[in-house]
ROZADO-727179 format. One record per residue (C-alpha): residue number from 0; x, y, z. Coordinates in pm, 1 decimal. Example, Ala and Ser with C-alpha at 12.3 -4.5 7.8 and 13.67 -1.06 7.14 Angstrom:
// ROZADO-727179
(atom 0,(1230.0,-450.0,780.0))
(atom 1,(1367.0,-106.0,714.0))
// end
This chain:
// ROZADO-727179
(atom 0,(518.5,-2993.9,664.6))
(atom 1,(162.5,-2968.4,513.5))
(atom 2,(144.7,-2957.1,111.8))
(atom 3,(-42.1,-2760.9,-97.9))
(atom 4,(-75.5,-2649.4,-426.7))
(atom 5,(-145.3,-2295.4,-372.7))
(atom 6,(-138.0,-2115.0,-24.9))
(atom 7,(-284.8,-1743.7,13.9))
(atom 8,(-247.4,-1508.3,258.9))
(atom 9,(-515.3,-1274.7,298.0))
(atom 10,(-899.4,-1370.6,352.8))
(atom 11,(-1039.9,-1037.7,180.5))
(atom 12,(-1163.2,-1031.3,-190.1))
(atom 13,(-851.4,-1079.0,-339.2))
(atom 14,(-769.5,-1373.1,-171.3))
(atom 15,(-1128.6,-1462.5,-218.2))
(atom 16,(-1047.5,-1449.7,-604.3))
(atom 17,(-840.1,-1638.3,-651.2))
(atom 18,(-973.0,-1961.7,-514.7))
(atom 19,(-1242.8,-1919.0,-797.2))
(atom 20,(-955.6,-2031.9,-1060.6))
(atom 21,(-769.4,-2240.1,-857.2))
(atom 22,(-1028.7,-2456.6,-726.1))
(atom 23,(-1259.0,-2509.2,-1028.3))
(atom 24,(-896.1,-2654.6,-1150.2))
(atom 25,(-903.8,-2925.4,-866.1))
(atom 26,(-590.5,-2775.5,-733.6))
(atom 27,(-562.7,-2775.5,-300.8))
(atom 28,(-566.4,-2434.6,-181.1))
(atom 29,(-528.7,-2296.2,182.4))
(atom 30,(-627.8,-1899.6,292.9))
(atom 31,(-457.4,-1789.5,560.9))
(atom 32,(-605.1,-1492.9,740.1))
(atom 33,(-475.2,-1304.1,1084.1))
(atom 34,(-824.5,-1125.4,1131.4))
(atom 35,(-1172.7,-1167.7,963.1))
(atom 36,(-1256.7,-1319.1,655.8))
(atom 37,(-1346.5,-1052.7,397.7))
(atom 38,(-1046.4,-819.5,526.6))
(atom 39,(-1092.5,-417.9,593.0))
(atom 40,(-1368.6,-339.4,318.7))
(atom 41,(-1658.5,-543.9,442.6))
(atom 42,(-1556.1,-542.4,768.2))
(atom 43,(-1400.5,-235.5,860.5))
(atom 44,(-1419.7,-32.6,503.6))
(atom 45,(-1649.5,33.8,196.6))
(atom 46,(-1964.0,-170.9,340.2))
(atom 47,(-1968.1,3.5,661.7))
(atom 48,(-1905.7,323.8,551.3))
(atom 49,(-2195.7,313.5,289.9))
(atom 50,(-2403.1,247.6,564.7))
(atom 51,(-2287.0,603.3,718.3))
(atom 52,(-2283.1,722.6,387.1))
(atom 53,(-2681.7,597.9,338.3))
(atom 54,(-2769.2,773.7,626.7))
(atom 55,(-2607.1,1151.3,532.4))
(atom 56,(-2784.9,1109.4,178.2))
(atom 57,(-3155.5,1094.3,423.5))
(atom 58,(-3014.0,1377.8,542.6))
(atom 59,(-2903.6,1553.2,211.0))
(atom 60,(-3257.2,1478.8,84.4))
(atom 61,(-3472.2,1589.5,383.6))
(atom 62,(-3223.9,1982.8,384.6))
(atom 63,(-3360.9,1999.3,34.1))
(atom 64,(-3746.2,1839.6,60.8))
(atom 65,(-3820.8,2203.4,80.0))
(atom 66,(-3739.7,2235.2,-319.4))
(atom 67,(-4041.5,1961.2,-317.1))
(atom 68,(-4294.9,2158.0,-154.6))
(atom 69,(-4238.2,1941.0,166.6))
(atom 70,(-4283.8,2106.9,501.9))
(atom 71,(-4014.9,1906.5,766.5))
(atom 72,(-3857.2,1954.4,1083.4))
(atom 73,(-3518.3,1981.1,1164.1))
(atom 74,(-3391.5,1633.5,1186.8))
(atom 75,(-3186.5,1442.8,1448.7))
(atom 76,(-2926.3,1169.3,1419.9))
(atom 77,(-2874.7,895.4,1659.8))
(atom 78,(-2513.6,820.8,1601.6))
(atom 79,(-2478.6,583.9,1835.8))
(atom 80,(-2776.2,374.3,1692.6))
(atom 81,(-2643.2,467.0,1377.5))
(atom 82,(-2328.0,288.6,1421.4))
(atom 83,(-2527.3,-19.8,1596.6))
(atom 84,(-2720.3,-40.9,1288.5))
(atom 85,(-2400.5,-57.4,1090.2))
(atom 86,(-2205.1,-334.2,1289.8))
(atom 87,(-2567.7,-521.2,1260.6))
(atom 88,(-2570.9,-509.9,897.7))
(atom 89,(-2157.7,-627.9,834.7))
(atom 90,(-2162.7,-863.4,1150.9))
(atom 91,(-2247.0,-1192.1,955.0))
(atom 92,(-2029.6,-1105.3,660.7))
(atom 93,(-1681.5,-1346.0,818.8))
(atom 94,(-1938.4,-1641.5,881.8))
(atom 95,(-2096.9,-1570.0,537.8))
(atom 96,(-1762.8,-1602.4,376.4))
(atom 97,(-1646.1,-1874.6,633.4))
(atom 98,(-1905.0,-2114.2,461.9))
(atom 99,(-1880.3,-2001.6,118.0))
(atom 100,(-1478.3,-2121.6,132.9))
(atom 101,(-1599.9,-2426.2,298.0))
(atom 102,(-1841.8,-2527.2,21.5))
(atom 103,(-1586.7,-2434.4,-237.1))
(atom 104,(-1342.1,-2662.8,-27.4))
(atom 105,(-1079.5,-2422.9,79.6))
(atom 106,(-882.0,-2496.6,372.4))
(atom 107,(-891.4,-2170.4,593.6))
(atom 108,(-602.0,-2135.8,882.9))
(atom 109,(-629.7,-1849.1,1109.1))
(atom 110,(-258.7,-1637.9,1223.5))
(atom 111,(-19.3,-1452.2,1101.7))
(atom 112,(207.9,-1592.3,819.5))
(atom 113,(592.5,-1546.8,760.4))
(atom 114,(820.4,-1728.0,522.3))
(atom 115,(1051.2,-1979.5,604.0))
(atom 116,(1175.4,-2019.4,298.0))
(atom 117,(1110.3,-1985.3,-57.1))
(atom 118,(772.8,-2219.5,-112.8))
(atom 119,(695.2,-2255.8,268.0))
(atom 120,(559.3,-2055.4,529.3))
(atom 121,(500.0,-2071.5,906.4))
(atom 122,(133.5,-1990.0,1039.9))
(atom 123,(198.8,-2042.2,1474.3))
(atom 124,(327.6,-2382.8,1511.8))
(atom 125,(245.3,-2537.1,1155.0))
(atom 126,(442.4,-2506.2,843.1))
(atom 127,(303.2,-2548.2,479.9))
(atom 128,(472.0,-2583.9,148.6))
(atom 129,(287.4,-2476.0,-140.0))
(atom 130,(362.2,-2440.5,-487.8))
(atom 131,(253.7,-2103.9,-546.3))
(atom 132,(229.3,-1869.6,-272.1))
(atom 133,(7.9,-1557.1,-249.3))
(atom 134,(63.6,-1221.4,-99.3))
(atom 135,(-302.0,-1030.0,-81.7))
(atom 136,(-242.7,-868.0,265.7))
(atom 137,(-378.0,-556.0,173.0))
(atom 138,(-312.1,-268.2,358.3))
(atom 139,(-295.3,-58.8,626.6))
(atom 140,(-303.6,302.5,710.7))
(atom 141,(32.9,478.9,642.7))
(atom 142,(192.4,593.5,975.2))
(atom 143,(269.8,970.8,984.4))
(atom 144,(611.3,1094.6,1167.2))
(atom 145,(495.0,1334.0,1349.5))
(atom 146,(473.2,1429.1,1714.0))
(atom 147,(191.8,1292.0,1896.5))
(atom 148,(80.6,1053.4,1619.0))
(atom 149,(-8.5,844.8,1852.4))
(atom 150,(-318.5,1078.1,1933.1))
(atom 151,(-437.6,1003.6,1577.1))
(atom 152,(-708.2,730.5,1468.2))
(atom 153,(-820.6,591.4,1156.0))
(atom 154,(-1129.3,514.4,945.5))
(atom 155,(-1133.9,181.9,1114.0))
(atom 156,(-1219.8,344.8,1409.9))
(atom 157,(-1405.7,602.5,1292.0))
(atom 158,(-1621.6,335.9,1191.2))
(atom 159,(-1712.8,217.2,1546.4))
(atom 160,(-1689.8,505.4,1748.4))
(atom 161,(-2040.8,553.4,1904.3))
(atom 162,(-1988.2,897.2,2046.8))
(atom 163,(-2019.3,1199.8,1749.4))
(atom 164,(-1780.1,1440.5,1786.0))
(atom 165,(-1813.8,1840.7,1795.1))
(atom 166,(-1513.1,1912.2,1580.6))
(atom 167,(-1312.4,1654.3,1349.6))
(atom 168,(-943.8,1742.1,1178.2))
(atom 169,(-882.0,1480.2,899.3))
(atom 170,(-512.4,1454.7,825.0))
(atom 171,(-453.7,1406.8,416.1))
(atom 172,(-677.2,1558.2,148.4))
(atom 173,(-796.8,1191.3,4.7))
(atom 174,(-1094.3,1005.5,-64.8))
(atom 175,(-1186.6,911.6,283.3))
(atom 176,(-1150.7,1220.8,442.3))
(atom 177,(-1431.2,1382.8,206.2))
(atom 178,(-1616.7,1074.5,245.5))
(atom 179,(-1654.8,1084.6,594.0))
(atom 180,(-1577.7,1428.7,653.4))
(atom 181,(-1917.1,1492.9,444.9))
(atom 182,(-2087.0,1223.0,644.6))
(atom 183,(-1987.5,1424.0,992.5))
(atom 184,(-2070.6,1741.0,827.1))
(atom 185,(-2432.3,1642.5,759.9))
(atom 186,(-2396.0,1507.2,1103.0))
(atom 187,(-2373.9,1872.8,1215.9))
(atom 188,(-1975.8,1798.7,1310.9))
(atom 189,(-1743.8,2099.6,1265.3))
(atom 190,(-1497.7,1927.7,983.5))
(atom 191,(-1139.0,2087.5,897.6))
(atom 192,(-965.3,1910.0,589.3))
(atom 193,(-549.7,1947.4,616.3))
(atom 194,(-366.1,1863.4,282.5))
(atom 195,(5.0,1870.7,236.0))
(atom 196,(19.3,1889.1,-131.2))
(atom 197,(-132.3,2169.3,-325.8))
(atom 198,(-401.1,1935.5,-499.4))
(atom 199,(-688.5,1734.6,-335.7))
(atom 200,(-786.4,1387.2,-409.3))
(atom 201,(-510.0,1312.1,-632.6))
(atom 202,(-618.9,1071.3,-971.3))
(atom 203,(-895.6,1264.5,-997.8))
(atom 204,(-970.3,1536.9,-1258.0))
(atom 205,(-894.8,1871.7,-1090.9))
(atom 206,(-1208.9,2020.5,-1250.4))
(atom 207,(-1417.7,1732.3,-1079.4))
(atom 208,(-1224.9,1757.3,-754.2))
(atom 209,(-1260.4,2154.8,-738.3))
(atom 210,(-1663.5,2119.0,-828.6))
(atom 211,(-1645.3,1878.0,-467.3))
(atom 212,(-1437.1,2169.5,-295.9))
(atom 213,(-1667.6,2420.6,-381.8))
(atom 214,(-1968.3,2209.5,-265.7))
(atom 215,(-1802.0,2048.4,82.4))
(atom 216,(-1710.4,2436.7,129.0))
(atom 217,(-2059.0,2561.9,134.3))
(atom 218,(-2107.1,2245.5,349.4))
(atom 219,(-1906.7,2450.8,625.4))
(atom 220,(-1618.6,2200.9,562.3))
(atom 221,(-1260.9,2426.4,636.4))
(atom 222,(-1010.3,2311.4,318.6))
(atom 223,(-681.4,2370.3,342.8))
(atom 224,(-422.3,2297.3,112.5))
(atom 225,(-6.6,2290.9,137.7))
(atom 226,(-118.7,2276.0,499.0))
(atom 227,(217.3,2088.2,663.0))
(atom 228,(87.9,1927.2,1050.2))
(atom 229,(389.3,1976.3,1304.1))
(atom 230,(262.4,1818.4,1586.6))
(atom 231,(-86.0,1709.4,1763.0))
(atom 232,(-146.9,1720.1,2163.7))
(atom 233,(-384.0,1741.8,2408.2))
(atom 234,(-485.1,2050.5,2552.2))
(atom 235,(-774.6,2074.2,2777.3))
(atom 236,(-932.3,1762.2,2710.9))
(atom 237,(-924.5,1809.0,2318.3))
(atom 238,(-691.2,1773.5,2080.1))
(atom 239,(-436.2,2103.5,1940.0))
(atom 240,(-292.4,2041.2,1569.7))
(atom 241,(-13.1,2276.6,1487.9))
(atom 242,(28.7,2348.6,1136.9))
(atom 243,(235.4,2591.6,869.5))
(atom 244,(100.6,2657.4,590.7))
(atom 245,(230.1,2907.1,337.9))
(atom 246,(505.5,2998.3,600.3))
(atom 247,(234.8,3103.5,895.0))
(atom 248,(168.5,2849.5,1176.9))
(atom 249,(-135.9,2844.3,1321.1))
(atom 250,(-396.7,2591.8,1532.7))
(atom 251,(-681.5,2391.0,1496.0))
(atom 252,(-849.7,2256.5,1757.6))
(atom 253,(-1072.7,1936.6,1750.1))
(atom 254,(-1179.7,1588.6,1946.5))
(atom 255,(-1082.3,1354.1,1671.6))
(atom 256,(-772.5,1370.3,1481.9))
(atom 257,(-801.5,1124.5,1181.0))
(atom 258,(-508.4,1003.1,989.8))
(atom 259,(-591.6,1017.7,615.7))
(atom 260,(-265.7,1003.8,452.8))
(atom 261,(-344.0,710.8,252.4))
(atom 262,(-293.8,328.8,286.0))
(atom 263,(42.1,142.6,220.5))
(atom 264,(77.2,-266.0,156.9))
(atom 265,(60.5,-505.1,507.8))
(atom 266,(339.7,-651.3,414.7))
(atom 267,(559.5,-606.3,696.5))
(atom 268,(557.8,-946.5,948.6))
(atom 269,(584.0,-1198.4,633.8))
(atom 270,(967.6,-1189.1,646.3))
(atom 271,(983.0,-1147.6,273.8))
(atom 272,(1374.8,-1219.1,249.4))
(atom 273,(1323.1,-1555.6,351.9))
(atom 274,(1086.1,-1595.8,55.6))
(atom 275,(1428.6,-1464.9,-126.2))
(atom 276,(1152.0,-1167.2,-247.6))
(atom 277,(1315.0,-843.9,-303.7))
(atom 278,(1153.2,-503.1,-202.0))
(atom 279,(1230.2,-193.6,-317.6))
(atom 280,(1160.3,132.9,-89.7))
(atom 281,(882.4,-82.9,51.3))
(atom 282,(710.0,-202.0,-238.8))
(atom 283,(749.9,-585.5,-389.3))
(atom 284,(905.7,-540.8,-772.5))
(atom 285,(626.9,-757.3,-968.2))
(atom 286,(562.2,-857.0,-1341.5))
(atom 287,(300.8,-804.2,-1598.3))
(atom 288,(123.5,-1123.1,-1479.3))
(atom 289,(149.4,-982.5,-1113.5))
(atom 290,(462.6,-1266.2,-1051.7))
(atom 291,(751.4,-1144.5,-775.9))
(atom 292,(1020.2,-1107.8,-1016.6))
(atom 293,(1272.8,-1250.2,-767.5))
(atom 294,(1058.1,-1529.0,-696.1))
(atom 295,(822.4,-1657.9,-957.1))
(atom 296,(652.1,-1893.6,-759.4))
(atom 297,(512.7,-1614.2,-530.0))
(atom 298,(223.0,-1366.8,-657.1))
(atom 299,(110.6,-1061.5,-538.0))
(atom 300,(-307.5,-908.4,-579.1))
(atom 301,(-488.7,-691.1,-404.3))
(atom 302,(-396.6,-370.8,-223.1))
(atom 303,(-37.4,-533.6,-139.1))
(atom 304,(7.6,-461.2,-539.1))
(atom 305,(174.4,-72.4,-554.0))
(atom 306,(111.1,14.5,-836.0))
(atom 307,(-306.4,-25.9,-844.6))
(atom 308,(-569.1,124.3,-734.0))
(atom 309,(-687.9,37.2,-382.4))
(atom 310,(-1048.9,-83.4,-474.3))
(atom 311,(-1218.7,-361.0,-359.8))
(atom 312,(-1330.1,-443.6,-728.0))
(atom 313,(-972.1,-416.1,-858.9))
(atom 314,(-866.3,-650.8,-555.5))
(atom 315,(-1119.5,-942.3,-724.1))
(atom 316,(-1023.7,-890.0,-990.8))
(atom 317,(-646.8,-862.8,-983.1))
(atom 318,(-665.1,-1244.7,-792.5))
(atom 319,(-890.6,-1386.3,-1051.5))
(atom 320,(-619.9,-1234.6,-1272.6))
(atom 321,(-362.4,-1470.3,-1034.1))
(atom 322,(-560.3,-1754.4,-1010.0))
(atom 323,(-595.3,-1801.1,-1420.1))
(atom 324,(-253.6,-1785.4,-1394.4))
(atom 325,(-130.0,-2028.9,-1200.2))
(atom 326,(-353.0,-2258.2,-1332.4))
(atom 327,(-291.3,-2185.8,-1685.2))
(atom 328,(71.3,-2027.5,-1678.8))
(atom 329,(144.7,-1675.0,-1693.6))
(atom 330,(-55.7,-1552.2,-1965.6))
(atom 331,(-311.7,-1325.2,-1806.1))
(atom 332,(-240.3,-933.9,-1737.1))
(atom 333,(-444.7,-721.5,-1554.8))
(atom 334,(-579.2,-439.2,-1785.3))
(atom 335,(-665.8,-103.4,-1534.3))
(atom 336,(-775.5,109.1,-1839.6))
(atom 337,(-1173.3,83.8,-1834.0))
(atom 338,(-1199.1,9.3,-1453.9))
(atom 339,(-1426.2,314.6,-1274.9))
(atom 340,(-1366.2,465.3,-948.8))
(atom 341,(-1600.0,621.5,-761.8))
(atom 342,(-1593.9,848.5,-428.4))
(atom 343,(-1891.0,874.1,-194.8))
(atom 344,(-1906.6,1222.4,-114.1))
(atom 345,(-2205.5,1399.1,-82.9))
(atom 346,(-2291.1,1466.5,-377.9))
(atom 347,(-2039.4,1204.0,-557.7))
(atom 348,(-1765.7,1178.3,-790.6))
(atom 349,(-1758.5,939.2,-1052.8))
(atom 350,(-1411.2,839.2,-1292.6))
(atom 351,(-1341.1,631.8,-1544.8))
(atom 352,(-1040.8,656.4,-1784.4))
(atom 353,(-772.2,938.9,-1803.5))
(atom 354,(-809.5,1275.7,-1695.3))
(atom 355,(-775.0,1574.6,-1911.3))
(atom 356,(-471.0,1631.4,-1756.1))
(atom 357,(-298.1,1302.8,-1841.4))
(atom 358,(-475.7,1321.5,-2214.5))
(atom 359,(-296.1,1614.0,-2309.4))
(atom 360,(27.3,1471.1,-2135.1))
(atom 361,(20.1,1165.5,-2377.8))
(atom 362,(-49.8,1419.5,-2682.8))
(atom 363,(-341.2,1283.8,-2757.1))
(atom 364,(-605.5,1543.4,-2970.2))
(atom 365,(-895.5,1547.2,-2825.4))
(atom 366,(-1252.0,1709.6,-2782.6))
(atom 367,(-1343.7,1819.9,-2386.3))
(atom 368,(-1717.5,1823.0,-2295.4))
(atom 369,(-1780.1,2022.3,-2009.4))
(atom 370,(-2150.4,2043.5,-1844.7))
(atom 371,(-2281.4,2232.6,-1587.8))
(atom 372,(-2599.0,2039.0,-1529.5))
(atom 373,(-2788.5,2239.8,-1297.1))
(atom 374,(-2998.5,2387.5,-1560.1))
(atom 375,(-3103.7,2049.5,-1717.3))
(atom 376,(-3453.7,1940.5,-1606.3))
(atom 377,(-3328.7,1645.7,-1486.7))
(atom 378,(-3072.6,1786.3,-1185.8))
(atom 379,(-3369.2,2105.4,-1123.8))
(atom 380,(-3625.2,1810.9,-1045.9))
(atom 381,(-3413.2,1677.9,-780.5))
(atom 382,(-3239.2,2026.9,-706.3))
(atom 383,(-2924.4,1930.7,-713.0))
(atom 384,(-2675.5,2089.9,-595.1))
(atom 385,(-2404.0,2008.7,-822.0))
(atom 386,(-2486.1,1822.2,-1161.4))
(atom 387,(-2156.3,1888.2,-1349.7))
(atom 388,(-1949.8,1603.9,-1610.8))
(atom 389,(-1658.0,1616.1,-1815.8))
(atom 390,(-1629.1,1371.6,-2150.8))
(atom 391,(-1327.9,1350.5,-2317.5))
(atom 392,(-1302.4,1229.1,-2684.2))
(atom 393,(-1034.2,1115.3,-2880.8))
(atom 394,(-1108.3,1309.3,-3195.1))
(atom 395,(-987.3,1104.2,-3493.2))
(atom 396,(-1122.4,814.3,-3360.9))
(atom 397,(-1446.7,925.5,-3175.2))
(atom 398,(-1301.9,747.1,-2862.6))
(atom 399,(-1428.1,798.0,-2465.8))
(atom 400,(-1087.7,807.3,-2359.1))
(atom 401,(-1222.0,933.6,-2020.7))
(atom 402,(-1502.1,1048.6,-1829.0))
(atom 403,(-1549.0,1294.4,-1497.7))
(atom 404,(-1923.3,1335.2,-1348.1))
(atom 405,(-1987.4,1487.3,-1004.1))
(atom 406,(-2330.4,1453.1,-864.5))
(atom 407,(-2639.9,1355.0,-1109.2))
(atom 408,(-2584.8,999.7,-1043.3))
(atom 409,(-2225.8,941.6,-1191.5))
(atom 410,(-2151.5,651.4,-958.2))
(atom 411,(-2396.3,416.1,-1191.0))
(atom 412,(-2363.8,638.7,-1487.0))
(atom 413,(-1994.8,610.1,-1467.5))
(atom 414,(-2040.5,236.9,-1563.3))
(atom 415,(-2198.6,281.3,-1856.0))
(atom 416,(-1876.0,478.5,-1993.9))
(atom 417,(-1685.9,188.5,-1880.0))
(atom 418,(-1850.6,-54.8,-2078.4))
(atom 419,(-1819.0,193.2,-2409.5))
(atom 420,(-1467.3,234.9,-2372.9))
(atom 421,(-1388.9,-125.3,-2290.9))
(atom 422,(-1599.6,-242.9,-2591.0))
(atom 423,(-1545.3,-12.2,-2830.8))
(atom 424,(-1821.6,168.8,-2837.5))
(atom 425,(-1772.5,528.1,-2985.9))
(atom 426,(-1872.6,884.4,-2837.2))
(atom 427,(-2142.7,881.7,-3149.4))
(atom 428,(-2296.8,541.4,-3105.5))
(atom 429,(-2334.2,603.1,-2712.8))
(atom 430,(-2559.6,940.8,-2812.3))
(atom 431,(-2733.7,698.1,-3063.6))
(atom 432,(-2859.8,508.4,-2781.6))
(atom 433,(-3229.3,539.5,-2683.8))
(atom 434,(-3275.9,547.2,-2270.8))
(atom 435,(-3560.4,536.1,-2093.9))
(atom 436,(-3676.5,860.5,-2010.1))
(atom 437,(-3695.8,1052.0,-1801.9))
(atom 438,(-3352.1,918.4,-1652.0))
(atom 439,(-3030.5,1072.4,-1575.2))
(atom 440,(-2863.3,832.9,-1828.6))
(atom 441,(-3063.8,1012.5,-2071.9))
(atom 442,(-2890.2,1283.7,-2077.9))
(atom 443,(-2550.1,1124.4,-2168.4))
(atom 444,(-2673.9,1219.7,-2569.7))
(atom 445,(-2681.6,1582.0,-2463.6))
(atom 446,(-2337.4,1522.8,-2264.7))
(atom 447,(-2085.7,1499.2,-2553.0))
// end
């Protein structure tokens, strides 16, 4: 049996993190990955889909170059060199990584992993016994019971499908279905949106997430909410969804049926109970320091965490988080509070902190600033069509407890909020702030 000190499994960033702890310490580590170094979001996630996402925002700007006084024709997309130019730009990224673990002197195995016992795992024919044993897996899309789910596809393939559809249905009301689904919309694709649960993009503030509705609607995206899918087949060389929705069943027809319904941890294969690691309804029960609590020696980061966001930032960072603590003990926690999200729509949302919602559910008094930013000279010089951002301020205190943009450039404004909430920095002495202007971030003075 081959010893190490620390074995991971998972190549993608939070596996990635935490050999930045662990081998600065001197301690032997090994990665063992089933796929491609870097795991779904440079390979078959966020870096691809930014590249689709890159290309709608040409688009965005050329349907409104008219507001500049610019005369253009009707554009055309090339999806298929579109999505050439996108495998083109990721391709490198496993080598890339493949060397960078090399130079830092990590031993990478390629298979699939499964216990053998509590310290020790089996990767084909080898076995290695490590000391501490990680779980970042990540995830994979959740499976949906219905008939004909096998007709479905996902984001991964979405993502290298050459051939643009007419007509897309994206099952589950979440972040990548508006993502993409505003990407084929721009595209000229005919986009339906089917959501079980009566609100969109949950996590989000509902005033952000209904200023997206309104905008993917005049996009010609059909929304649909407490929309229940019975069953998909083919018919007629498409694809028939048949769905209820407030008691009335109706049809949608379309040649892609994407399955949005969120992600769930890739756990399943690592034979867990012979790790003596105890699920619960799916999920591995963890501590504050992101320890199994039924085996201590085993940690879990990444998206195979639960109870986290699924970002690729929060992945780093939650195995940094795991390597400090195996090499100094358990004494680091992660800390989610002042971590941003972002959603790349077109135009985008932007989050950071609590929503309104959840402030007045913790009874805390605070001030809402709500702006509707078209006016401003700064969203009517790009003509924007949605400029809109929410501040919420902890009144005795003059604490950002949260902030909400959508459109005017929230996805890097967002991350100056971030840094005043994390640091202290009060409502007041953000506003006190001179900017360079004329920039969106100076209007954050006028915002609160």
């Amino acid at each position: 049996m081959e010893k190490y000190d620390v074995v991971i499994l998972g190549g993608g960033n939070a596996g990635m993190g935490v050999t930045v702890a662990t081998r600065a310490a001197g301690l032997s580590v090994a990665m063992v990955e089933a796929r491609d170094l870097g795991g779904t979001c440079p390979n078959r996630g966020c870096t691809p889909k930014k590249v689709l996402v890159a290309a709608a925002h040409a688009l965005d700007e050329i349907e409104r170059a008219g507001c500049h006084a610019i005369k253009t024709a009707s554009p055309r997309l090339d999806w298929r060199a579109l999505i050439e130019r996108e495998k083109d730009i990721v391709r490198d990224i496993p080598s890339r990584l493949s060397a960078l673990m090399a130079k830092r002197g990590v031993d990478v195995i390629s298979g699939e992993a499964a216990f053998i016992g509590s310290n020790a795992i089996r990767v084909g024919t080898r076995e290695l016994a490590a000391r501490n044993i990680v779980i970042a897996t990540g995830s994979k899309p959740r499976s949906l019971p219905i008939p004909g789910a096998e007709h479905l596809t996902t984001s991964d393939e979405v993502l290298s499908d050459p051939v643009l559809p007419g007509a897309v249905v994206f099952i589950g009301g979440g972040g990548i279905a508006f993502e993409l689904g505003h990407v084929y919309a721009r595209a000229g694709v005919e986009v339906t949106i089917l959501e079980a649960l009566p609100q969109l993009l949950g996590g989000f503030d509902e005033d952000a997430v209904a200023q997206l509705r309104g905008e993917s609607e005049r996009l010609g995206i059909g929304i649909h909410t407490k929309a229940w899918v019975k069953k998909v087949e083919k018919a007629n060389g498409r694809l028939r969804v048949s769905l209820a929705r407030d008691g009335i069943e109706s049809l949608v027809y379309a040649d892609r049926v994407v399955n949005c319904a969120g992600r769930v941890a890739n756990v399943e294969g690592l034979d867990l109970g012979a790790g003596v690691i105890v699920q619960r309804e799916g999920r591995i029960e963890i501590d504050d320091h992101l320890r199994s609590r039924s085996n201590p020696d085993v940690y879990v980061c990444g998206d195979a965490v639960w109870n986290s966001p699924q970002l690729s930032p929060v992945a780093t960072y939650e195995g940094e988080i795991v390597g400090r603590n195996i090499v100094d003990g358990p004494k680091h926690r992660p800390d989610y509070g002042h971590i941003p999200a972002s959603l790349y729509s077109i135009p985008a949302v932007a989050s950071v902190g609590l929503t309104e919602a959840k402030a007045r559910e913790r009874g805390l008094r605070v001030k809402v600033h709500v702006n509707d930013m078209q006016g401003w000279l700064s969203a009517r010089t790009y003509a924007e069509a949605v400029a809109w951002s929410k501040i919420i301020i902890e009144e005795p205190t003059d604490r950002i407890v949260g902030a909400h943009f959508v459109g005017h450039s929230g996805e890097e404004l967002i991350h100056i909020f971030a840094l005043a909430m994390k640091h202290g920095i009060t409502a007041q002495g953000l506003s006190e702030m001179v900017y360079g202007f004329p920039t969106f971030s100076a209007d954050i003075r006028n915002m609160m």
